[in-house]
C-alpha positions as CSV (number, residue, x, y, z in Angstrom):
1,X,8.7,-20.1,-25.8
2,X,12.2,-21.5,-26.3
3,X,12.0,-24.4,-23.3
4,X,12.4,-27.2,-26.3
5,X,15.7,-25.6,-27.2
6,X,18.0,-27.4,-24.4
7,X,21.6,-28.3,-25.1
8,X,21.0,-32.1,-25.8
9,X,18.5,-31.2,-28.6
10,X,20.5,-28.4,-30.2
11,X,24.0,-30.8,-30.4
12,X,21.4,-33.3,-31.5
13,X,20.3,-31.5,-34.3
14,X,24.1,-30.3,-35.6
15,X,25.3,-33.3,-35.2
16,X,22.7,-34.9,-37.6
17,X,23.5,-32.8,-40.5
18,X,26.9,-34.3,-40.6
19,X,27.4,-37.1,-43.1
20,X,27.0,-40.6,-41.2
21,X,30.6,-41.7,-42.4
22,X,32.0,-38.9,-39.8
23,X,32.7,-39.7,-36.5
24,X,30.0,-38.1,-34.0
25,X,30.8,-40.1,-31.4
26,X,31.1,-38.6,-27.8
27,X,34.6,-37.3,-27.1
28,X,35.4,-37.4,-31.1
29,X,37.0,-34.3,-33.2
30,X,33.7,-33.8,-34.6
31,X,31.7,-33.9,-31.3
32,X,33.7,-31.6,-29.3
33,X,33.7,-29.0,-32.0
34,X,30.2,-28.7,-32.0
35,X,29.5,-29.4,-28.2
36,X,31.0,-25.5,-27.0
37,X,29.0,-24.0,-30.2
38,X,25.7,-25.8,-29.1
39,X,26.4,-24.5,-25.6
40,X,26.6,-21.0,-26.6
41,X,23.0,-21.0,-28.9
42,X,21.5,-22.7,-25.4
43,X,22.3,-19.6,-23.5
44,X,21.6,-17.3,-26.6
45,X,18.1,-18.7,-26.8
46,X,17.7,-18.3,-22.9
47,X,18.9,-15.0,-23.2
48,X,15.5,-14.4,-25.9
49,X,13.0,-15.7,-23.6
50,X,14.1,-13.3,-20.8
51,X,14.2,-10.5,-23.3
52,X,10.3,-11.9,-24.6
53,X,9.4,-11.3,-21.0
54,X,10.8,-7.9,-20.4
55,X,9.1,-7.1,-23.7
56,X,5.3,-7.1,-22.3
57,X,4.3,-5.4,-19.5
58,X,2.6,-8.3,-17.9
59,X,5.9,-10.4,-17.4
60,X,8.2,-7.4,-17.5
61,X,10.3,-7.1,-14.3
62,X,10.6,-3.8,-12.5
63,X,13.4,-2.5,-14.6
64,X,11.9,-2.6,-17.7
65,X,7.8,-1.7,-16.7
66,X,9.6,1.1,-15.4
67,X,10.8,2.0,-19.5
68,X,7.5,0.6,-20.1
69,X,4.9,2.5,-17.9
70,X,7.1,6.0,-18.3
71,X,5.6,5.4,-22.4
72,X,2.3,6.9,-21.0
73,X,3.8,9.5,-18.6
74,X,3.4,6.8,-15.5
75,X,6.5,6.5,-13.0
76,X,6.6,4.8,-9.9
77,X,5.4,7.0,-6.9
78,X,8.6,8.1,-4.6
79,X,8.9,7.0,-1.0
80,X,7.6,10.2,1.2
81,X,8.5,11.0,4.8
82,X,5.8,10.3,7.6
83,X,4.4,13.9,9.1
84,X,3.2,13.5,13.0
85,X,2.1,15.6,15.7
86,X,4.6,16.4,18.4
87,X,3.2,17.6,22.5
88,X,5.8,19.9,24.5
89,X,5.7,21.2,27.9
90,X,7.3,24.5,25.9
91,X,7.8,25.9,22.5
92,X,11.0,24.5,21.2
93,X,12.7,25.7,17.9
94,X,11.6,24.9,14.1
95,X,14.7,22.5,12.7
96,X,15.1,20.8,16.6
97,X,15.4,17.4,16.0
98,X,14.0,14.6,18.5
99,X,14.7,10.7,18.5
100,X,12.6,7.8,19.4
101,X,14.1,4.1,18.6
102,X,16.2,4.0,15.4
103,X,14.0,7.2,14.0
104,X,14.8,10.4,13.7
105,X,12.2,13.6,13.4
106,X,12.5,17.0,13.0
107,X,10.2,20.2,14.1
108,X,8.9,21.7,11.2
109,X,6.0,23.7,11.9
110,X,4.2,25.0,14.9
111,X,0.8,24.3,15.3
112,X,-0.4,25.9,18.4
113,X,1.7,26.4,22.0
114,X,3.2,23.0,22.8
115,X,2.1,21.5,19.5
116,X,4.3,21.0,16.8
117,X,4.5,19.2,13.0
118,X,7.1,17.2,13.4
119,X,8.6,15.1,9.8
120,X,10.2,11.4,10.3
121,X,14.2,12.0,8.7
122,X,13.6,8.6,7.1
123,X,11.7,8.0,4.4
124,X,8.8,5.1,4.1
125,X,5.8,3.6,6.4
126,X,8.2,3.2,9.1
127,X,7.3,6.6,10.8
128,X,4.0,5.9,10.6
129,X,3.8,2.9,13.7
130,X,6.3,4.6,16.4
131,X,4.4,7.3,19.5
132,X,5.6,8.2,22.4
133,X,8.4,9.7,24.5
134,X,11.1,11.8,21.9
135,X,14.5,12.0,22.8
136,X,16.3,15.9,22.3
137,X,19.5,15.1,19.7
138,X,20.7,18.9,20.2
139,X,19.7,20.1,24.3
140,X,16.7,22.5,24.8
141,X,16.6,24.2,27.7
142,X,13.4,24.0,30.1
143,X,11.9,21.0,27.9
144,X,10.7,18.1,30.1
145,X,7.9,16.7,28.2
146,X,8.5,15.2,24.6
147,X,5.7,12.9,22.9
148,X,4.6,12.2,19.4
149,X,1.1,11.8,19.8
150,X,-0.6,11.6,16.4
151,X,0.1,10.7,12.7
152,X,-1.3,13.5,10.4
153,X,0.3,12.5,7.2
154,X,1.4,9.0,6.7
155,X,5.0,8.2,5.2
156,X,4.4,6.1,2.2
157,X,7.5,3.3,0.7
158,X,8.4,3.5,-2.8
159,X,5.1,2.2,-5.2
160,X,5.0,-1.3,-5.3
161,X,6.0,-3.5,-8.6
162,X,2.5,-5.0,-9.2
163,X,1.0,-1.8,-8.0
164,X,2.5,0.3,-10.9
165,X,1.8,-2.9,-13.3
166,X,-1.9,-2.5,-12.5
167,X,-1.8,1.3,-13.4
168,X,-0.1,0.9,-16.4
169,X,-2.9,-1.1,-16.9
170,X,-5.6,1.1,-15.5
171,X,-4.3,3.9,-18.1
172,X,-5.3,1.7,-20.6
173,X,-8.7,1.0,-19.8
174,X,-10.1,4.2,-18.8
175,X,-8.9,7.8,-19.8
176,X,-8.2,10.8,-17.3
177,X,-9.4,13.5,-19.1
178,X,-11.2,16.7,-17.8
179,X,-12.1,16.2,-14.8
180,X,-14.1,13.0,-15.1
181,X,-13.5,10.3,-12.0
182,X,-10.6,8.5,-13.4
183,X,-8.8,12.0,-13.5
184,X,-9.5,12.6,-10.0
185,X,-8.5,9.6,-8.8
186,X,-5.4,9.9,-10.5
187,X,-4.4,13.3,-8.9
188,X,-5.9,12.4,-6.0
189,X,-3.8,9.3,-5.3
190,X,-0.7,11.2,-6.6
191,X,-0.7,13.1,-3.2
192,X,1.4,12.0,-0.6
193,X,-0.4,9.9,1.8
194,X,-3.5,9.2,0.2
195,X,-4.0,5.4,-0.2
196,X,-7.4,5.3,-2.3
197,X,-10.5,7.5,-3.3
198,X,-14.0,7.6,-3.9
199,X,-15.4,9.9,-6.2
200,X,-19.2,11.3,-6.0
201,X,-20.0,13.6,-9.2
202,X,-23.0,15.5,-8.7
203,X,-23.9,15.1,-5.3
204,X,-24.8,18.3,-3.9
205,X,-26.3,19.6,-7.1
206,X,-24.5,20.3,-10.5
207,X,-20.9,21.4,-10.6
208,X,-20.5,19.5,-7.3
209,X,-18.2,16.6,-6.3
210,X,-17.2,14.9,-3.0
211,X,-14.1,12.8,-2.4
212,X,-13.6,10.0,0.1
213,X,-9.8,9.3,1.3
214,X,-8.5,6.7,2.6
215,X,-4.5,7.1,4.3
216,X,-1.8,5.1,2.6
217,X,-1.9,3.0,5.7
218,X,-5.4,2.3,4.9
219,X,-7.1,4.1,8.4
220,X,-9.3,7.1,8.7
221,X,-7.1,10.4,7.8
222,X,-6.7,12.9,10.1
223,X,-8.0,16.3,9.4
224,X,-4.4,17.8,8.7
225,X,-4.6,15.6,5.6
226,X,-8.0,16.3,4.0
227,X,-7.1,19.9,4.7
228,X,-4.1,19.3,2.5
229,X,-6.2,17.7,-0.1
230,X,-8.7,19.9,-0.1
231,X,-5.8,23.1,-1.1
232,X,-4.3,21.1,-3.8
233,X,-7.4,20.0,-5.2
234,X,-10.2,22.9,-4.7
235,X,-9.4,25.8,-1.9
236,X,-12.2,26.5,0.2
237,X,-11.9,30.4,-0.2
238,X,-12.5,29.9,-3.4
239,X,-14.0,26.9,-4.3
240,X,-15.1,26.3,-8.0
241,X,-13.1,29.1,-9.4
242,X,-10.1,26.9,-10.5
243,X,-7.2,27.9,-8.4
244,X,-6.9,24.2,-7.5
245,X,-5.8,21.5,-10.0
246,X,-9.8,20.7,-10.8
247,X,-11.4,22.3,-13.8
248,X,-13.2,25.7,-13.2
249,X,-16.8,25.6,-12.0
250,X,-16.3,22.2,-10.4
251,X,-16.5,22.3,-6.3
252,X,-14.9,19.9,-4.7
253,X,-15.9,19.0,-1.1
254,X,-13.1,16.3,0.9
255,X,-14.0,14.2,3.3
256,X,-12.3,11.2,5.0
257,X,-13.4,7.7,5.2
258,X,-15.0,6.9,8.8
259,X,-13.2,4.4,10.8
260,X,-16.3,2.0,12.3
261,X,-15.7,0.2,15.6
262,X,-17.0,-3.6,15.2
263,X,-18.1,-5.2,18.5
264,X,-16.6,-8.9,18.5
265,X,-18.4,-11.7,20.6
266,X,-17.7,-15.2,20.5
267,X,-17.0,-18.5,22.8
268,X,-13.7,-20.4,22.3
269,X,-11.8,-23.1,23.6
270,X,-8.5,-22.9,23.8
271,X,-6.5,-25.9,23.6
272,X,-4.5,-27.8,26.8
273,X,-2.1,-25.7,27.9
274,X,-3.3,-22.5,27.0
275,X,-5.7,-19.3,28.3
276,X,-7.4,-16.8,26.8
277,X,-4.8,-14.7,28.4
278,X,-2.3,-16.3,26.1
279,X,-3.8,-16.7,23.1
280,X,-5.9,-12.6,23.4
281,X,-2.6,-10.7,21.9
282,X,-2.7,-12.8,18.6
283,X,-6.2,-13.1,18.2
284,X,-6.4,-9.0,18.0
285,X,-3.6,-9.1,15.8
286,X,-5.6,-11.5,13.8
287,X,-8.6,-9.7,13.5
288,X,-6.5,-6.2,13.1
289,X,-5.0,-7.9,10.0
290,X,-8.4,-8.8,8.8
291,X,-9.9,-5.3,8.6
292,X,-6.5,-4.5,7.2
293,X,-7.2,-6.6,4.3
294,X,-10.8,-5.4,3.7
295,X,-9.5,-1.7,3.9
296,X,-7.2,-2.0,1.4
297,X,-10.1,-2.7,-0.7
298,X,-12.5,-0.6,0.1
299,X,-11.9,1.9,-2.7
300,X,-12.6,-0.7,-5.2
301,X,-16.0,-1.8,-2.8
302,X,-19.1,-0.3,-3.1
303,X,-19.7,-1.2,0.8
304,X,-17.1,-3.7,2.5
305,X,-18.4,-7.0,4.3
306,X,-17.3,-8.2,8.0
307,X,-17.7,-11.8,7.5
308,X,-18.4,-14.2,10.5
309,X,-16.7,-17.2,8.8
310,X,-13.6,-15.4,8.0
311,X,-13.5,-14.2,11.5
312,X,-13.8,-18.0,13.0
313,X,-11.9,-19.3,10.2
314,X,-8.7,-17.1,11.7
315,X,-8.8,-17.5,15.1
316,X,-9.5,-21.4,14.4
317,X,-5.8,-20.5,12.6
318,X,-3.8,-19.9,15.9
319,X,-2.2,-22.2,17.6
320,X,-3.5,-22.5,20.7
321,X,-7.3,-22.4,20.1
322,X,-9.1,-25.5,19.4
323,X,-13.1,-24.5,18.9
324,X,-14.9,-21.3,18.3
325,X,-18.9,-21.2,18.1
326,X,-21.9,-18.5,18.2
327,X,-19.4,-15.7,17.0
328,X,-21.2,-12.6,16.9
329,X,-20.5,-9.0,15.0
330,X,-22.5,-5.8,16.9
331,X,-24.5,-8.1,18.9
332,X,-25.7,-9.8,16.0
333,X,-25.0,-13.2,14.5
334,X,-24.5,-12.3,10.9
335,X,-22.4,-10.7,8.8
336,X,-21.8,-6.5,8.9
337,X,-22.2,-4.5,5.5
338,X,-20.4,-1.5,6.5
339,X,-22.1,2.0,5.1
340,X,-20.0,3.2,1.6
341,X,-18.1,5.6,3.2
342,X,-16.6,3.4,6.4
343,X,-13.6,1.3,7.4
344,X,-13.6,-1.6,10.1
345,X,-11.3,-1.2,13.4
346,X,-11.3,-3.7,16.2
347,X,-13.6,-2.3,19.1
348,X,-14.9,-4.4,22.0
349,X,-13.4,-8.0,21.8
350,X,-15.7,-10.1,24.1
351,X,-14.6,-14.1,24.7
């Protein structure tokens, strides 16, 4: 708003309500009076453009949506801890702690003999991406066999700056209130781990409603999750009767989002120099990135689209392939409208 008020312009205007028998020249008493004076209203008027901006959510940086978002009760969500499942060749104490790479988890829980809940120390999506062989911090006698073997819960970083900017905005244009879908998606994505939901009013009967999750890592939640949903939200042993955080009468069924294995065929040529071989490890992480993508829509998607050209167009990306031709998705050559309720993951890559 203020980009016209520069230094030259400001001098330029002080200077010209002097009397033209005064010396204004450069390097005159006059002159460098006014020069350090001029200085200070530039940076003053710089200083009220960046407080214009912090002023409106839409150009606010994160220190002052925060101030500005926390006016309607919203404040950024917490980074959470990952919660994974932990094999043993014995039962080993609740508090041991394990290490694998520059993590650190400890047993919290016992699930059944050998099988423990096991929490990453750290905080964020970082525990979500490490399995395998654990490493005992304190020694345990009689244990030979250590693995983390499955992510139940996923760790979740601190919310995003845009992310919280478009639910500031969100609270705007739609109202939680009562149990209607805005006010379960709100409490619904408020639990730890969940990264979207759909919500299905009425579709068992009256009274009846199903939510869809989707992990904060955007894959198919494991059951230890939609149990943990399903408490907070509506116990089974007794659903509808309000001893979750739903109104009364309302009963709340939970389901997870279906993780859909798409079948990949296509013929490429890879350019001098290179093989299949070479090029296969970043064309999976291509197409893993892909479906990536379209998960973290899907909440917002009625029914998410496998597209043949962005496929091609990707892989045509990498370095070391030069043609691609008769791609096909599940044996088919055309595009795959995934059902409402399903996620892509990479299945059988065929080249």
């Amino acid at each position: 708003m203020y980009e016209s008020m520069t230094y030259e312009s400001i001098l330029q205007r002080m200077l010209g309500r002097v009397p033209g028998n005064v010396d204004k020249r450069e390097g005159s008493i006059l002159y460098d009076a006014l020069a350090p004076a001029a200085a200070e209203l530039t940076q003053m008027y710089i200083e009220l453009d960046v407080i214009l901006n912090e002023t409106f959510a839409d150009t606010a940086g994160r220190q002052y949506l925060i101030k500005r978002a926390a006016e309607r009760g919203i404040i950024p969500s917490a980074a959470t801890k990952a919660i994974l499942k932990a094999e043993f060749n014995i039962d080993v104490p609740i508090g041991s702690r394990f290490s694998m790479d520059h993590l650190n988890y400890t047993a919290t829980e016992k699930i059944t003999d050998g099988e423990y809940k096991v929490q990453c120390e750290s905080t964020g999506s970082e525990g979500n991406r490490h399995f395998g062989t654990l490493i005992p911090i304190d020694y345990i006698d009689g244990l030979s066999r250590a693995e983390l073997t499955e992510l139940l819960i996923p760790g979740e970083d601190e919310e995003e700056t845009e992310h919280l900017r478009a639910r500031y905005y969100n609270s705007l244009m739609s109202q939680a209130f009562g149990g209607n879908i805005t006010d379960y998606k709100e409490k619904v994505n408020a639990i730890a781990g969940i990264g979207g939901v759909k919500v299905y009013p009425v579709w068992d009967g009256g009274g009846t409603v199903k939510l869809v999750l989707i992990t904060s890592a955007y894959q198919q939640p494991s059951q230890e999750l939609i149990d943990t949903v399903q408490a907070v939200i509506d116990p089974l042993p007794n659903q509808g009767q309000g001893y979750g955080i739903v109104p009364i009468g309302h009963k709340v069924t939970v389901v997870g989002a279906a993780a859909e294995a798409v079948k990949i065929q296509t013929q490429i040529t890879c350019n001098q120099g290179w093989s299949w071989e070479d090029v296969q490890p970043y064309a999976e992480a291509v197409i893993d990135d892909y479906f990536l993508e379209l998960a973290k829509t899907w909440a917002d998607n009625n029914n998410l689209v496998v597209r043949i050209s962005q496929l091609e167009t990707r892989l045509l990306g990498l370095a070391g392939i030069l043609d691609i031709a008769r791609t096909r998705i599940n044996d088919l050559e055309e595009n795959l409208i995934l059902k409402a309720d399903s996620i892509p993951v990479r299945g059988e890559l065929i080249v």
